[in-house]
Every structure is written in C-alpha cells, then in structure tokens.
C-alpha positions in Angstrom: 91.2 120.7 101.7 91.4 122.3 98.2 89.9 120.4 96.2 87.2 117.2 95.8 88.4 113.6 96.2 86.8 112.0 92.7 88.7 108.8 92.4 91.2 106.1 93.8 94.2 108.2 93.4 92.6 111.5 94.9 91.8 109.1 97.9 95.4 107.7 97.8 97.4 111.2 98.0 94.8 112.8 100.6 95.2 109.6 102.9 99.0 109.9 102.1 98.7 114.2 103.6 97.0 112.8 106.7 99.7 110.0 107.2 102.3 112.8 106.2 100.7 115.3 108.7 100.8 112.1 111.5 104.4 111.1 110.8 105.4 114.7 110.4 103.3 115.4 114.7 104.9 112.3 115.9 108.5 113.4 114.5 107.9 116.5 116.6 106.3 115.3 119.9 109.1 112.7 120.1 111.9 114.5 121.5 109.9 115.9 124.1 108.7 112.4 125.1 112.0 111.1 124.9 113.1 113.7 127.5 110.5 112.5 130.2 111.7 108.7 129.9 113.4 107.6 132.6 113.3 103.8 131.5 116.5 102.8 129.1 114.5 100.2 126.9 111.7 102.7 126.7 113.9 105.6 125.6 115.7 103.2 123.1 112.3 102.5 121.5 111.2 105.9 121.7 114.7 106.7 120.0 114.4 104.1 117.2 110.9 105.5 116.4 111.9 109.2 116.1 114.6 107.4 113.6 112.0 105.8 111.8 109.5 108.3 111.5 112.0 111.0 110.4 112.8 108.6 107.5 109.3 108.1 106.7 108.5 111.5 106.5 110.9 111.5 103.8 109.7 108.5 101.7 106.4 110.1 102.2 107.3 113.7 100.6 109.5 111.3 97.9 105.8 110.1 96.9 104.3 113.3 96.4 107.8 114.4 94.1 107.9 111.9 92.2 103.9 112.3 91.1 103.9 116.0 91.0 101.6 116.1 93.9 101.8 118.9 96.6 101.6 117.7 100.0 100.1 120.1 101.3 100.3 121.7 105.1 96.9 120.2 106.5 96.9 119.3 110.0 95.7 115.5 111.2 93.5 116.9 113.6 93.2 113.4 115.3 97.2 113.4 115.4 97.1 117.0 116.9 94.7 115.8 119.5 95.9 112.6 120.9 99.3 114.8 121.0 97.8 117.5 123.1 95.7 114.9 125.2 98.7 112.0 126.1 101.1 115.2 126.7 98.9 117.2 129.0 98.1 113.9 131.4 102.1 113.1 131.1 102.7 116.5 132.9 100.6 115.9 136.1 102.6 112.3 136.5 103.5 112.3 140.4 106.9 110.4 139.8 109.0 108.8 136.9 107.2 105.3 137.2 104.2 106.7 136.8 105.4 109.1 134.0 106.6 105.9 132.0 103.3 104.3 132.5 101.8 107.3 130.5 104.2 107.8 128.2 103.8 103.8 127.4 100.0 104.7 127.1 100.3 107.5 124.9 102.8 106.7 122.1 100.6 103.3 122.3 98.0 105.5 120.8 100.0 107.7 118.5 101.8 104.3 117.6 98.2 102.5 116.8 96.9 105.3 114.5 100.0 105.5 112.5 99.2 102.2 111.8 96.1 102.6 110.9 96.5 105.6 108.9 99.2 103.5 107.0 97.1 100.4 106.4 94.2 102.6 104.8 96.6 103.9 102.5 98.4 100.9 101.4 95.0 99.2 100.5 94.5 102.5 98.4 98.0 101.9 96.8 97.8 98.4 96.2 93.8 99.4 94.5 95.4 102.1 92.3 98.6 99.5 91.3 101.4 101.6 93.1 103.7 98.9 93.5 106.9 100.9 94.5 104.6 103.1 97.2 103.4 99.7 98.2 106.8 98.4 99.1 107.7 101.9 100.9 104.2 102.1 103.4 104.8 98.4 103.7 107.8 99.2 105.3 106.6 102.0 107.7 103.3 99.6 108.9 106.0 97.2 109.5 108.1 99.9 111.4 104.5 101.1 113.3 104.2 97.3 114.3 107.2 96.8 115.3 106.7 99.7 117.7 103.4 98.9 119.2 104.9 95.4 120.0 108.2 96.9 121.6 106.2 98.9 123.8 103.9 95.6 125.0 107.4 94.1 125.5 108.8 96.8 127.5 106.0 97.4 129.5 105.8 93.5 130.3 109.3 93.3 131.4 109.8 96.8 133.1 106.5 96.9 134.3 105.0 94.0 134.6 102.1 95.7 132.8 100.4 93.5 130.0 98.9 95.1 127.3 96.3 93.6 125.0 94.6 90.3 125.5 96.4 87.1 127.5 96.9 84.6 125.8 
C-alpha cells in the first residue's frame, strides 16, 4: 500500500484493488482447474466462470480509467492463499471422483470470497453515490452467486453431496 485510506472513496478503490487482485487470481487458477474436471456440468460452470471473471476483470480496470485511479499490482494475500491451499490438496486426489469433490470444495471458497469481497465494495459504492459502479459490481455479486449456487446444484445432482443447510 502506498498511501493512507482517509475517506469513503480511498476505502472504495483499495477494496476495488483487492477485488481486482481476487478476480485477476481466479482468472488465472481457472484453466488449471478446468483441466482436472472430469465432470461435464462441473467443467461448464468452471468455464462460464473463467468467462465471467475475465469480463469482470475488465469492468473492474474500466473503474479505475474512468477516475484516474491506478490499480495498482497488490496481491490479495487471502486470494493467493486459498489458491495455493485448494490446489495443493487437489493434487494428492486418488481418482477423478474424488478430484471433483475438491475442486467443488475449493472454487466454493474462492467462489464465496469473491462474493464477499464484492459485497463490501458495493456497500462502499452505494455510500460514496457511484451509481454506474453500483450497477457493474451488482452484476459480478450476481455472477459470484450464481456460481456458488451452480456448484450446490452440481454437486447435489452428480454427487449427491449437499452443501449448506437442508432445508
């Protein structure tokens, strides 16, 4: 970090870096996950979300154009670690079943703190009256929910693994 974080809109574009940073990891890990699915609905989703993410990562530099803002090249150190964490366990997978299970596992948690990371900084938008950057993150914590739920989905119907709560 380069310099201090003294109001709404500092706290807006340095939220917007780490969900830049995240987007930026997940773009880059997905290929290499997509490449150890062996389940078609998985590796549909997986391919959808590399779409998505790639186009986010776009709308997120657009932001920091059109305010004259540098973006920076921090690292998301929590991105970076639940990256090198899901990976490593998805190497010692004995077979393709069980490979699947982790991947679900792991891009649950990449999936769940892009969405977080998004939320945060559409409440900052919204508090700093960014209505066009409201409508765009809107759009990718739609896109992040979306995946979460595809991935409950698919593991329920390839699976049978339920994730989250029964209802």
């Amino acid at each position: 970090m380069s310099s201090l974080i003294s109001n709404d809109m500092d706290v807006f574009f340095d939220q917007l870096k780490d969900l830049k940073s995240a987007t930026e990891q997940t773009a880059g890990t997905l290929p290499t996950l997509i490449g150890w699915t062996s389940e078609p609905k998985l590796l549909e989703a997986f391919g959808a979300y590399l779409e998505a993410a790639s186009r986010h990562l776009n709308e997120i530099l657009a932001i920091f154009e059109a305010h004259g803002q540098e973006h920076g090249d921090d690292t998301c150190k929590a991105m970076a670690g639940l990256i090198e964490g899901g990976n490593a366990h998805i190497t010692l997978a004995s077979d393709a079943v069980v490979r699947d299970h982790l991947l679900i596992a792991h891009t649950n948690r990449i999936g769940h703190y892009l969405r977080a990371a998004a939320e945060f900084t559409l409440g900052m938008a919204r508090k700093c009256s960014l209505d066009a950057e409201v409508d765009v993150i809107s759009e990718m914590l739609a896109r992040h929910q979306d995946f979460t739920a595809c991935l409950k989905e698919v593991g329920a119907e390839s699976f049978n693994l339920q994730l989250g709560k029964e209802r």
